[in-house]
C-alpha positions in Angstrom: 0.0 0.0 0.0 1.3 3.3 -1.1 0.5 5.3 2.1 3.0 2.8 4.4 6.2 3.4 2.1 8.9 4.8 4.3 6.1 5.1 7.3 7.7 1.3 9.5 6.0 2.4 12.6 2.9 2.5 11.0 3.1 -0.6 8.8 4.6 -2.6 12.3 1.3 -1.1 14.0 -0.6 -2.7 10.6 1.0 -6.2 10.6 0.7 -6.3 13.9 -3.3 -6.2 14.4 -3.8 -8.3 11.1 -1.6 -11.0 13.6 -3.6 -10.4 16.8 -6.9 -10.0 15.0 -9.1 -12.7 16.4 -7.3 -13.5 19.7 -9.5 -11.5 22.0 -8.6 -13.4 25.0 -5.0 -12.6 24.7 -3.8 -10.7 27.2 -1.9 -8.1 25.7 -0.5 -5.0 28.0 -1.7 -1.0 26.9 1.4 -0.5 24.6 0.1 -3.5 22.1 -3.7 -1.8 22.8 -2.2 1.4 21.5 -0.8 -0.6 18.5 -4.1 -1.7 18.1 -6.0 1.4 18.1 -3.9 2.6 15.8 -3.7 -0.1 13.5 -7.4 0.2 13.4 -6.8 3.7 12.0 -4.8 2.3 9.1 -7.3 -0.5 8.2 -9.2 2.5 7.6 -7.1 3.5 5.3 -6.9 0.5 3.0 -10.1 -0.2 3.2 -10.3 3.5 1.4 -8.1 2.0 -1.1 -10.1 -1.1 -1.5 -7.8 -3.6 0.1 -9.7 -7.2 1.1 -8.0 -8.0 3.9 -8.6 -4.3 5.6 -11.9 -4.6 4.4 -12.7 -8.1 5.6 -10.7 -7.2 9.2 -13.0 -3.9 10.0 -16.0 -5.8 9.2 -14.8 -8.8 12.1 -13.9 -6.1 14.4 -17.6 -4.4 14.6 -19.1 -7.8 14.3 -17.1 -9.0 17.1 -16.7 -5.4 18.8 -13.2 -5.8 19.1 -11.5 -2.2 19.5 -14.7 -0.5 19.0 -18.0 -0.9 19.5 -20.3 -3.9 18.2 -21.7 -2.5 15.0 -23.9 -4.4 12.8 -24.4 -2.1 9.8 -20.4 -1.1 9.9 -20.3 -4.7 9.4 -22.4 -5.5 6.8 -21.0 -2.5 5.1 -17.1 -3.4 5.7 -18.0 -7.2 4.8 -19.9 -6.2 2.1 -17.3 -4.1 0.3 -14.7 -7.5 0.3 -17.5 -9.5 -0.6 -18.4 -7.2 -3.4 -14.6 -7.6 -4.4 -14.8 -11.4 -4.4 -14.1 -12.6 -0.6 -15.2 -15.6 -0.1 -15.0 -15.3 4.0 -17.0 -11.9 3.5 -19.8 -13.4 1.5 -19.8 -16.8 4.5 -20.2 -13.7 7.4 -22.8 -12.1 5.4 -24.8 -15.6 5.7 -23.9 -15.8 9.2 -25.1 -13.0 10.1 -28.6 -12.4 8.1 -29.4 -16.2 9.1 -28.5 -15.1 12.9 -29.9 -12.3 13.3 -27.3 -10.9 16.3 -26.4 -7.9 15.2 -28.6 -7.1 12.7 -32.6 -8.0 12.2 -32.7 -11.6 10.9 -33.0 -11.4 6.7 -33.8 -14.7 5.2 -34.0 -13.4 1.9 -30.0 -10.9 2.3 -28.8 -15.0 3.5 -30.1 -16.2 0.8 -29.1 -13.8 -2.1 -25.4 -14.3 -0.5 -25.7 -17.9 -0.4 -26.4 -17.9 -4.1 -23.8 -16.1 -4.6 -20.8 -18.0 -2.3 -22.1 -20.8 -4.6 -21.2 -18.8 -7.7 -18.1 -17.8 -6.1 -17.1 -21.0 -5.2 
C-alpha cells in the first residue's frame, strides 16, 4: 500500500493487528492496545483504497466489537465491500449474520441472495 512506504512504525502497528486480530482473550498489555487502536486507523485507510484484507478485518472487528463498539451495519458495510470484491469469507459472514440475526434483524432473503452467490463464487 502506497500510504506505508517509508512510514515502518505504522506498517509494524498494521502487521501487527492483522496478527492479533481474532485473539481477544489474549492478554496483551496497553502499549500492544495502543498498536491496536492505531492499526485500526490504518485498516481504515486501506479499506479506502479497497484492500480485502482491511476490508474483511474492519468488518470482524464491529461484528465482534473488538477495539470498537459492536456494529452491525459497519459490518455488513465493511463485509460487504470485500465481498463485493470477491471474498469468499465476507460473502460466508454475510450468511452468518442475516441467518443469525445478532447484530442485525434476521433477513432470510439478504442470506439467501449471499448464499447464491458464495455458490457462484465457489
Amino acid at each position: 500500500l502506497a500510504f506505508f512506504k517509508n512510514q515502518k512504525e505504522e506498517f509494524d502497528s498494521f502487521n501487527f493487528y492483522f496478527h492479533w486480530l481474532g485473539n481477544e482473550d489474549k492478554d496483551i498489555d496497553s502499549y500492544y492496545k495502543s498498536k491496536a487502536k492505531k492499526a485500526i486507523m490504518y485498516f481504515e485507510m486501506a479499506a479506502d483504497e479497497d484492500h480485502i484484507d482491511a476490508l474483511y478485518n474492519l468488518g470482524y472487528l464491529y461484528e465482534k466489537g473488538i477495539d470498537v463498539e459492536v456494529d452491525g451495519k459497519a459490518a455488513i458495510y465493511y463485509y460487504g465491500s470485500a465481498a463485493d470484491l470477491g471474498d469468499i469469507s465476507a460473502i460466508q459472514a454475510l450468511v452468518r449474520i442475516y441467518s443469525e440475526g445478532e447484530i442485525v434483524e434476521r433477513d432470510d432473503l439478504m442470506a439467501q441472495r449471499w448464499r447464491r452467490r458464495l455458490k457462484f463464487e465457489e
